[in-house]
Every structure is written in structure tokens, then in C-alpha cells.
Z-matrix of the N, CA and C atoms (Angstrom, degrees):
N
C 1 1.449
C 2 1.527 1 108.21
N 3 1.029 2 120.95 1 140.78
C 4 1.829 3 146.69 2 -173.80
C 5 1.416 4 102.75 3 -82.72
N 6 1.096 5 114.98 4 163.27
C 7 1.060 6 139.41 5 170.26
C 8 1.996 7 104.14 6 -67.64
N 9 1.530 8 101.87 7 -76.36
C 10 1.197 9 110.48 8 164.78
C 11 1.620 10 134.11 9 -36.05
N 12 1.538 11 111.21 10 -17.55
C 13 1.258 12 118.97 11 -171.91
C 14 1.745 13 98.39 12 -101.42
N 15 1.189 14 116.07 13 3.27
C 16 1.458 15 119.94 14 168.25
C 17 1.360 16 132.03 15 -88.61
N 18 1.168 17 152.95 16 140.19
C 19 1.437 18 110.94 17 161.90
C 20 1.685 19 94.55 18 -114.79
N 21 1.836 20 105.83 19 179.80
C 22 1.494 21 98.63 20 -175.88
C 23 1.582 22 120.25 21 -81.54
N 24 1.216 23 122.83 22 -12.09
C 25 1.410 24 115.64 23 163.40
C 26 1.542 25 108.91 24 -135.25
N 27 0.932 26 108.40 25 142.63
C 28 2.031 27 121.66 26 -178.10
C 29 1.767 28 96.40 27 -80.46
N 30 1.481 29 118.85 28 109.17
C 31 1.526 30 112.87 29 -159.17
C 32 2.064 31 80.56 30 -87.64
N 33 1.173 32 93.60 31 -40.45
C 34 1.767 33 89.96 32 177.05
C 35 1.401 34 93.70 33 -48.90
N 36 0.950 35 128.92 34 -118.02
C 37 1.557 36 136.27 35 -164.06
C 38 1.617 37 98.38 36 -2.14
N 39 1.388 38 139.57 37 -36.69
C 40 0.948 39 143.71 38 -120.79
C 41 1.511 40 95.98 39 -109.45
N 42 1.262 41 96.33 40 -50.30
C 43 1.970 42 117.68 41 176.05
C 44 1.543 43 103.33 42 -56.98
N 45 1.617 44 95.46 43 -41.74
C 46 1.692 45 90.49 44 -171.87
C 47 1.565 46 120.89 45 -73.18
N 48 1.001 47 81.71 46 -15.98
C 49 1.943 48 99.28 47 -177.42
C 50 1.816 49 91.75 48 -78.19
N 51 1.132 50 124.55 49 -54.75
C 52 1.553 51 136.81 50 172.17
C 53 1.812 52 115.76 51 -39.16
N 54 1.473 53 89.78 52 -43.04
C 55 1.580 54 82.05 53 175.25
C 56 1.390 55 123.38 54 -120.40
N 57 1.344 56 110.26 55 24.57
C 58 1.786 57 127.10 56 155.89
C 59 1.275 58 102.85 57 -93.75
N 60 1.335 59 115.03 58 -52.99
C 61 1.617 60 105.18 59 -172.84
C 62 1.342 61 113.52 60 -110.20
N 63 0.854 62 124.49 61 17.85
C 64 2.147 63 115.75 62 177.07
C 65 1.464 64 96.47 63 30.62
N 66 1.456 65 122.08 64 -145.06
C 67 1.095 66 122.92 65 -148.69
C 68 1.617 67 112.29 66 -86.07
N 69 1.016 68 106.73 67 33.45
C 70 1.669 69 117.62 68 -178.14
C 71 1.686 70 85.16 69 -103.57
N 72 1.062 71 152.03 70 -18.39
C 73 0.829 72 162.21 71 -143.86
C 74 1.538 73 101.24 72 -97.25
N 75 1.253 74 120.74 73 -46.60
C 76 1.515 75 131.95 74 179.58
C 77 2.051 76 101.24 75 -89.49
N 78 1.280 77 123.68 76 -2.41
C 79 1.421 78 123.17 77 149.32
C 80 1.418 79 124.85 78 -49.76
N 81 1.546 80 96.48 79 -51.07
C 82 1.783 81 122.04 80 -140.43
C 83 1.676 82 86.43 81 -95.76
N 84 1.165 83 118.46 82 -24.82
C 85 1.838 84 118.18 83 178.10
C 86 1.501 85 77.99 84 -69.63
N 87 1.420 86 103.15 85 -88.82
C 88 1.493 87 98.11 86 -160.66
C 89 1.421 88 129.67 87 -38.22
N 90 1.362 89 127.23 88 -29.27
C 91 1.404 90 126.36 89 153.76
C 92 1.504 91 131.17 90 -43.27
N 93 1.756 92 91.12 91 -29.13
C 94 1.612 93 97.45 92 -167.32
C 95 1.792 94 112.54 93 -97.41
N 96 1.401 95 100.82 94 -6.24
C 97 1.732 96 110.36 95 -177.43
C 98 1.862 97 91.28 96 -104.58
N 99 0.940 98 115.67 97 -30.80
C 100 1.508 99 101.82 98 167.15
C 101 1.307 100 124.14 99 -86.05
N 102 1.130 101 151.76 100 -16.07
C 103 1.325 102 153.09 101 151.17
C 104 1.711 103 121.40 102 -90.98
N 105 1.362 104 120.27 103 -10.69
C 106 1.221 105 111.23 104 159.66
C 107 1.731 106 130.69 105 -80.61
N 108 1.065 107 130.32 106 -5.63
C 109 0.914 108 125.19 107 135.62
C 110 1.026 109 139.15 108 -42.67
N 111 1.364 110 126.50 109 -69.72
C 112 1.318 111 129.37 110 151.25
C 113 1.803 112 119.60 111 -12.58
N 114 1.399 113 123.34 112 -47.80
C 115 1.471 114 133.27 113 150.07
C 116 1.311 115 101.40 114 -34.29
N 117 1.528 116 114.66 115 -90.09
C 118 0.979 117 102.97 116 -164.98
C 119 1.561 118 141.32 117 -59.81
N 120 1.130 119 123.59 118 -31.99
C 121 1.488 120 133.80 119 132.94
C 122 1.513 121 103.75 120 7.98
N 123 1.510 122 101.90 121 -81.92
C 124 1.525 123 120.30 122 -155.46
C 125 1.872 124 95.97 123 -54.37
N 126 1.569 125 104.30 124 -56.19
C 127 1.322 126 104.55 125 -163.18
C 128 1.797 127 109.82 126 -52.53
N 129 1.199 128 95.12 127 -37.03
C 130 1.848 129 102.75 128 -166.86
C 131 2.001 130 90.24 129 -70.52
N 132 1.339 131 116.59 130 -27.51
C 133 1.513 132 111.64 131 -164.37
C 134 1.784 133 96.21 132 -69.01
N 135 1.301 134 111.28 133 -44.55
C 136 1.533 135 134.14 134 175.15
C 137 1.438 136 108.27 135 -51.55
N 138 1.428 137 120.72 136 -70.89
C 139 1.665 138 116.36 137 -179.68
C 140 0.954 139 91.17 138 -44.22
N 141 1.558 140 150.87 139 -97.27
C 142 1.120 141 165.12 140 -73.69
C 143 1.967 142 79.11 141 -101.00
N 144 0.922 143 108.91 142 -79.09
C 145 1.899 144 129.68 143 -165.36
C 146 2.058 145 93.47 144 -64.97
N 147 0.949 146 111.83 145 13.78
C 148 1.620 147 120.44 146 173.45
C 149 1.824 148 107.90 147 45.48
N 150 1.324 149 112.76 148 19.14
C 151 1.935 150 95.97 149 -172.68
C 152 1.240 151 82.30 150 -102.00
N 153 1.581 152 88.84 151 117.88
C 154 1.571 153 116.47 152 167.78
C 155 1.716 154 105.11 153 -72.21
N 156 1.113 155 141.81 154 -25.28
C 157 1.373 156 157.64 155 -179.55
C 158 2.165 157 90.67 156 -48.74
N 159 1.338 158 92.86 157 -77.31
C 160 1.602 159 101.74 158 -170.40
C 161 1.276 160 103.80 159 -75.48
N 162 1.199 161 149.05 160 -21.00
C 163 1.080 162 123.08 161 163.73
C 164 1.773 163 112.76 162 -92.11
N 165 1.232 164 106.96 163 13.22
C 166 2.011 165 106.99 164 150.10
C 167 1.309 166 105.92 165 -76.77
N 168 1.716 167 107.13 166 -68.20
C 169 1.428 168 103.18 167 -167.33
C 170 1.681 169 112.41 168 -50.62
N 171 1.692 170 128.59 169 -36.28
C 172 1.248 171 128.10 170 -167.98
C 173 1.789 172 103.26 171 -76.46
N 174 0.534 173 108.19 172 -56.44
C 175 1.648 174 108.07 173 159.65
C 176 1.505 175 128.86 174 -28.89
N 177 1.474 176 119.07 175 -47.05
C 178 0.782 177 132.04 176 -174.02
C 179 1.663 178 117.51 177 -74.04
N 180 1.542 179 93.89 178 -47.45
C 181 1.277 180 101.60 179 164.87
C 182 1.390 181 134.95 180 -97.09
N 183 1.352 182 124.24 181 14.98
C 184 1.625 183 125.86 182 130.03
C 185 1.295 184 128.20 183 -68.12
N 186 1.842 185 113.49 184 -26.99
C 187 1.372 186 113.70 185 171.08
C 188 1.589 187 114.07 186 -70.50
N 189 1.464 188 118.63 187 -34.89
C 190 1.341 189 121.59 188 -177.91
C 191 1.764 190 108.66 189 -79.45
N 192 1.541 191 109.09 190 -14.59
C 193 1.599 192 97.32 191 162.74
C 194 1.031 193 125.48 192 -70.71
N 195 1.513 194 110.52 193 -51.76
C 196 1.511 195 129.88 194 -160.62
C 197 1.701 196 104.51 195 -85.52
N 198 1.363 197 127.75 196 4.09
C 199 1.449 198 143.45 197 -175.63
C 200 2.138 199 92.48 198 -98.89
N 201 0.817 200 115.47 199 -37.95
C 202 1.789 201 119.43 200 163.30
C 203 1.746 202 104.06 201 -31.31
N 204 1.041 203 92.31 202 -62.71
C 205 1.807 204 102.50 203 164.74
C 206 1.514 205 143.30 204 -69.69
N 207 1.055 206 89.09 205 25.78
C 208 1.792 207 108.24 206 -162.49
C 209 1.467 208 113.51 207 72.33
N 210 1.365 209 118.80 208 171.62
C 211 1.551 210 131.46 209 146.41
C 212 0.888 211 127.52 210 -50.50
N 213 1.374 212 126.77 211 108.04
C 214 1.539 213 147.34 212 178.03
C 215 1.064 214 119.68 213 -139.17
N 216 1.514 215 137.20 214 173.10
C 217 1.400 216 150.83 215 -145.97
C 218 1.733 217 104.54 216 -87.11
N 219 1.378 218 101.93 217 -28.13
C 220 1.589 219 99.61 218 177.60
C 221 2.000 220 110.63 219 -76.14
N 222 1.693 221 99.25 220 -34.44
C 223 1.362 222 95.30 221 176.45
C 224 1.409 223 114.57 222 -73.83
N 225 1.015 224 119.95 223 -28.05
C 226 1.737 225 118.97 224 158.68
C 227 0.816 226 134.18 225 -36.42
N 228 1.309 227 112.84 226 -54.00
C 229 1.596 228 147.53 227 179.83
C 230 1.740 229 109.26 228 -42.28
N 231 1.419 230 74.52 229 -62.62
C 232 2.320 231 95.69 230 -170.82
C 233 1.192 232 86.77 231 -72.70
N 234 1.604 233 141.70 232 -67.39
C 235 1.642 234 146.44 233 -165.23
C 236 1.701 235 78.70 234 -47.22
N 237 0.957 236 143.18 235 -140.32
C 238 1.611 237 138.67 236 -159.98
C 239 1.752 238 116.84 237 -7.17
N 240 0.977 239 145.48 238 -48.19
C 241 1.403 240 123.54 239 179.51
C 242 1.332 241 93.96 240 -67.72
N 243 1.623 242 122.95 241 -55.86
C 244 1.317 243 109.21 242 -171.50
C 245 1.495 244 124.72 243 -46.66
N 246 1.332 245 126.76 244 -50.78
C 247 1.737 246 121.23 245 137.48
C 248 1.310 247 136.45 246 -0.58
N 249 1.666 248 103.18 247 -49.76
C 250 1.186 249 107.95 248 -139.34
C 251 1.925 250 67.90 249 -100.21
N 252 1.193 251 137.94 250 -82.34
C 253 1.210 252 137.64 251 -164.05
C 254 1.451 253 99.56 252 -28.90
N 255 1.451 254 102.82 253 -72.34
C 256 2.220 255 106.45 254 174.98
C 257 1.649 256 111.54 255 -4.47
N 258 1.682 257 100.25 256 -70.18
C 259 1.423 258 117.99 257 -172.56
C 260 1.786 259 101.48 258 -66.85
N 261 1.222 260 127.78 259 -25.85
C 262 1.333 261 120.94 260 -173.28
C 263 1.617 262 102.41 261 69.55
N 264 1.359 263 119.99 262 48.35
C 265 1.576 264 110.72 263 176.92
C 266 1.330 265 98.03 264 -99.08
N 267 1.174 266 97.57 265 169.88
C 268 1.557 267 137.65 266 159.95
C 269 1.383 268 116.48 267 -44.78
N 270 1.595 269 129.04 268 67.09
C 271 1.768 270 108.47 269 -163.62
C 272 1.634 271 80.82 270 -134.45
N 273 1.348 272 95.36 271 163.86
C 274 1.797 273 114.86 272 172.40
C 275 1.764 274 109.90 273 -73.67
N 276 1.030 275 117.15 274 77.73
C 277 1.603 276 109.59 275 -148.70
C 278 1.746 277 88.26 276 -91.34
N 279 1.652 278 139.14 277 0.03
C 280 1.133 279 110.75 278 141.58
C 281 1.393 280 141.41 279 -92.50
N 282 1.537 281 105.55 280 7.07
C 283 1.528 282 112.52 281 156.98
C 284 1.655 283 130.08 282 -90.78
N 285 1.102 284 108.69 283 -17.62
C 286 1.753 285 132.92 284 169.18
C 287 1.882 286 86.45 285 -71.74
N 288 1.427 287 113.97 286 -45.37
C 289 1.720 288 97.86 287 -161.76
C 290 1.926 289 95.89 288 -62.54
N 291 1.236 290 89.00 289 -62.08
C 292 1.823 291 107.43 290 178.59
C 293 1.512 292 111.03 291 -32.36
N 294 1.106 293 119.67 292 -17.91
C 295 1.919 294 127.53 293 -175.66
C 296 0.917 295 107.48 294 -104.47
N 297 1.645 296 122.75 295 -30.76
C 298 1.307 297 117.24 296 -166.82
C 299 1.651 298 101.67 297 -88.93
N 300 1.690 299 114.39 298 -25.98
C 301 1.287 300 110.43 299 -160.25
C 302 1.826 301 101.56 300 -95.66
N 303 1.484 302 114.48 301 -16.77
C 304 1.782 303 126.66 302 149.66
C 305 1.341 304 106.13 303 -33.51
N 306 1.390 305 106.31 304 -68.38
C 307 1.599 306 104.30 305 -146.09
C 308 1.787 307 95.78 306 -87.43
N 309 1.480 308 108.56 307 -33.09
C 310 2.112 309 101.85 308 179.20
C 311 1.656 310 85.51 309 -48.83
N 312 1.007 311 146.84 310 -65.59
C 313 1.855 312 152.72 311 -156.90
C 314 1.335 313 92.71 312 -30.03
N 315 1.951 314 100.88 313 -61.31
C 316 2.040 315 97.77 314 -168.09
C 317 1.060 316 113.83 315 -81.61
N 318 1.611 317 110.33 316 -9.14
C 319 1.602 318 91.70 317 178.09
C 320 1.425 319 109.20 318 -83.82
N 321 1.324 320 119.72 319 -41.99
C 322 1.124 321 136.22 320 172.23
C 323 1.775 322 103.34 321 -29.02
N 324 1.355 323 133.22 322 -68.55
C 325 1.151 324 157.59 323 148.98
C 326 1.759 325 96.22 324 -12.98
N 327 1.006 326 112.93 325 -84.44
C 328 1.550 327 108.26 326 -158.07
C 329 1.664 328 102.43 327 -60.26
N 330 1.743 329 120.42 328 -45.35
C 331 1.313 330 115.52 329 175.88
C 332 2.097 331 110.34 330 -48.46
N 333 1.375 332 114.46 331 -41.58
C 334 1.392 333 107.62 332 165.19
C 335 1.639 334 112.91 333 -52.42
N 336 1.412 335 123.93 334 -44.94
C 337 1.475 336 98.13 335 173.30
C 338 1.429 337 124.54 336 -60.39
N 339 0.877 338 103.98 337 -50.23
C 340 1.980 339 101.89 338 163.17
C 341 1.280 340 127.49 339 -13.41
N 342 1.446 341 106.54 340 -67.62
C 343 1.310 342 118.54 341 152.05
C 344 1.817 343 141.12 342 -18.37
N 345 1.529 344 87.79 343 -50.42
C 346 1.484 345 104.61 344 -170.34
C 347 1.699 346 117.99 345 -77.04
């Protein structure tokens, strides 16, 4: 799967989240732009300190946050480093951090329009 074959938020997923939770719905954003950082934190603390271990598990669980919102390019993102640490390969894991923490920005960004 492409980049292009993603988009940054699943508005389906998005509706459905809209009509399970009505306005609990604008909680769970805000829950998820205030505590995902904190993820990412960890992951950049991990590249940096090389344990591929914590930056699986931290990976894993920004992909399983930001997956609340459907499949998108940021859950891709973490689903592949997290892979990539799993397997213990050979990857540029401070340019994968730098992409992953680009695109949390726009997603981050579009979940604020939601909001509005």
C-alpha cells in the first residue's frame, strides 16, 4: 500500500465514531492529541537510545491509538517501524521517526478541524 492510496483521516470510520458517540466523540480527539505525544516522546527517546524493544512496543501503541480513526498514513507509518524493530532490521529509524512525527503534525491538524 502507497502512500497515495491512504488518506489522512478515514471520514467513514470517522462518521461511525460520530454516530456511536455524539459528542463524546470530540472527548476521545482531545484525549488522543493530548496523550499522543507522550508516544511519541517515548519513540524518539527509543531511536535515539537504539532499543528496538521500546520503540516496537511504542509504535505499536500509537498505531493502535491513531487506528480508533480508521487506517491512515500515520498508522502505517508506526505498523512499519514497529515491523521493522520486531524483525530487528537494518532501517534509518531516525528518518522513519522524522515521518512519523511530520505526518502525527497533519494528522494531528485535521483531527483539530473536527473539533471546530
Amino acid at each position: 500500500m502507497n502512500q497515495s492510496d491512504i488518506s489522512r483521516l478515514d471520514m467513514k470510520q470517522i462518521n461511525e465514531l460520530k454516530n456511536e458517540m455524539g459528542e463524546h466523540l470530540s472527548e476521545l480527539i482531545q484525549m488522543y492529541i493530548e496523550e499522543s505525544p507522550v508516544l511519541l516522546e517515548s519513540i524518539k527517546k527509543a531511536v535515539v537510545e537504539s532499543d528496538k524493544i521500546k520503540i516496537r512496543d511504542t509504535a505499536h501503541s500509537l498505531k493502535s491509538a491513531t487506528n480508533v480513526f480508521g487506517t491512515n498514513l500515520l498508522s502505517e507509518q508506526c505498523k512499519s517501524l514497529e515491523e521493522a524493530a520486531k524483525a530487528d532490521s537494518e532501517l534509518d529509524y531516525d528518518k522513519a521517526f522524522i515521518e512519523i512525527d511530520n505526518e502525527y503534525q497533519l494528522f494531528k491538524k485535521d483531527l483539530q478541524e473536527l473539533l471546530m
